[in-house]
C-alpha positions as CSV (number, residue, x, y, z in Angstrom):
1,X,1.3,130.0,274.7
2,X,0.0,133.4,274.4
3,X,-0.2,136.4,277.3
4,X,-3.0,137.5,278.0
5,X,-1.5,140.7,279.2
6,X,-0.2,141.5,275.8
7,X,-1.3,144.7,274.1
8,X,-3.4,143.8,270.8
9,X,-3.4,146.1,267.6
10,X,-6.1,145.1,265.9
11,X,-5.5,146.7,262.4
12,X,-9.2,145.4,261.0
13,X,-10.7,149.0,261.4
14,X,-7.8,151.4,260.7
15,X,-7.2,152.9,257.9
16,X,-5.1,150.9,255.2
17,X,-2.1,153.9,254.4
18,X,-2.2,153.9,258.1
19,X,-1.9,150.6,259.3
20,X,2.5,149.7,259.0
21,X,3.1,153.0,260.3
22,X,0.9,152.3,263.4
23,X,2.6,148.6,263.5
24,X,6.0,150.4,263.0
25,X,5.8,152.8,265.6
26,X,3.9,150.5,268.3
27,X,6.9,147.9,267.5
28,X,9.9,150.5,268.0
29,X,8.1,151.4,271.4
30,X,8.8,147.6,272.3
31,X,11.7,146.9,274.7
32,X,13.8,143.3,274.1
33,X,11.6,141.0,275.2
34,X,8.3,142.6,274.7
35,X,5.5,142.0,272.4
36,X,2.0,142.9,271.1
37,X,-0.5,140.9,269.4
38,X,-1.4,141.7,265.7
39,X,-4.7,141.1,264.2
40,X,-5.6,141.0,261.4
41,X,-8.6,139.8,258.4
42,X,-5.5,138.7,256.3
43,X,-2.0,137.2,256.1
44,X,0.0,140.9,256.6
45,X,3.0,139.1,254.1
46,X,3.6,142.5,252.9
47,X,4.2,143.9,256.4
48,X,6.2,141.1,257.7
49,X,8.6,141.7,254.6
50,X,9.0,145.0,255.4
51,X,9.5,145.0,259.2
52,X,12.4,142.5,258.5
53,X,13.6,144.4,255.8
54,X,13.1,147.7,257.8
55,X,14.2,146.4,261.2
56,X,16.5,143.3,260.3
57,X,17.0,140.5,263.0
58,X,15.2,142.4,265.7
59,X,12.0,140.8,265.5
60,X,10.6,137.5,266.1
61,X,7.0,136.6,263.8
62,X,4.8,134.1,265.4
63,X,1.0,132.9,263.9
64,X,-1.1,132.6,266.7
65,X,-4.3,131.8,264.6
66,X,-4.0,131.9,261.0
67,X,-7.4,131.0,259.3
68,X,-9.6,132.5,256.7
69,X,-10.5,135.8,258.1
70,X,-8.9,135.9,261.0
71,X,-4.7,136.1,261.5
72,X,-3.8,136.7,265.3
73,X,0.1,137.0,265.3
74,X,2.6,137.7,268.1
75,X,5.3,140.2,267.0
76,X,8.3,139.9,269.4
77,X,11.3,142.3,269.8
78,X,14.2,140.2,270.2
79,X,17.4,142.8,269.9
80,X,17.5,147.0,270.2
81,X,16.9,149.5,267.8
82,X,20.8,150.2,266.0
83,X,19.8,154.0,265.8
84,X,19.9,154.3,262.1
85,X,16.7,153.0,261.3
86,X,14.2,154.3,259.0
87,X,11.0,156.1,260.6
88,X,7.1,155.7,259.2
89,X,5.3,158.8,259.5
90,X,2.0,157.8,262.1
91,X,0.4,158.9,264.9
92,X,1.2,157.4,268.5
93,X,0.0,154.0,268.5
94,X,-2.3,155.2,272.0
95,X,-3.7,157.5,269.6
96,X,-5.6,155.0,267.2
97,X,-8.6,153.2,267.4
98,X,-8.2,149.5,267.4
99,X,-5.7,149.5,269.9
100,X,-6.3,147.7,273.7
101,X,-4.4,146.9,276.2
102,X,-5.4,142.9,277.5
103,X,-6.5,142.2,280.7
């Protein structure tokens, strides 16, 4: 069932270089048990391959709504950062349009 108090990234209307760097950074600002809603006008496959490469067994992928056009997804941390981790160069997710905090 999904939160409605969940923060949404809605990647539709950012820019495409910057879009995994703003999912990146958004995601490492997640404490265990936290999560955001990603949206999306396609099946991110590419992102999810790298996230799990990237940040292996610390997230949990859920499709929320995955139709033509329209992929909701809830990204979920599910154990800490181990320190080493590579970093994406992007601005502070706050700082980008198409994010929203739900109400």
């Amino acid at each position: 069932m999904e939160n409605h108090n969940e923060e949404e990234i809605d990647v539709r209307e950012v820019e495409r270089p910057r879009r995994h760097p703003l999912v990146f950074a958004k995601f490492d600002a997640l404490q265990v048990g936290e999560s955001f809603i990603l949206i999306n006008d396609h099946d991110p496959m590419p992102l999810h391959g790298q996230l799990e490469s990237m940040r292996p067994q610390q997230l949990n992928w859920e499709y929320l709504i995955r139709e033509p056009g329209m992929f909701r997804i809830k990204v979920s941390r599910i154990a800490p950062l181990k320190g080493d981790e590579k970093q994406l160069n992007a601005a502070p997710p706050q700082a980008v349009v198409g994010i929203k905090q739900g109400r």
